[in-house]
C-alpha positions, -999 to +999 in steps of 0.1 A: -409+431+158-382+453+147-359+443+176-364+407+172-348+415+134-318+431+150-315+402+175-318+381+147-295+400+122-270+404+155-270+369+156-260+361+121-236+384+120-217+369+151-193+345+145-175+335+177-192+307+186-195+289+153-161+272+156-173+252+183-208+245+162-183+231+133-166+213+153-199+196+175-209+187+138-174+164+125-180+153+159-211+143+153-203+129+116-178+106+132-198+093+150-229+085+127-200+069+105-181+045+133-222+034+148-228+027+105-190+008+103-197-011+136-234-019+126-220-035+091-191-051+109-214-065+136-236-083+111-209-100+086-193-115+121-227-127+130-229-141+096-193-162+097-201-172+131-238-187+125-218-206+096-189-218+120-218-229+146-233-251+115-204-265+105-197-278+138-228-287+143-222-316+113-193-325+126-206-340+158 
């Protein structure tokens, strides 16, 4: 038990891979928030076309 604690506290301690970790995570926030902008985008064109498709739809 007591060298899984010092792996653990080792671990913790180290830092040189956590630049990369911060980095994987904006990456990652990006992209939640461009799938979330492209999601809302995608239905308000859906929206404006059904309405185009019914208003030519009374024309003919």
């Amino acid at each position: 038990m007591n060298k899984l604690m010092q792996g653990i506290e080792r671990f913790w301690k180290e830092e040189e891979g956590t630049e990369t970790v911060e980095w994987a995570l904006v990456a990652g926030l990006i992209v939640a928030g461009a799938a979330a902008v492209f999601t809302l985008i995608g239905t308000n064109v859906e929206r404006v076309m059904t309405l185009i498709n019914g208003e030519l739809d009374t024309v003919q």
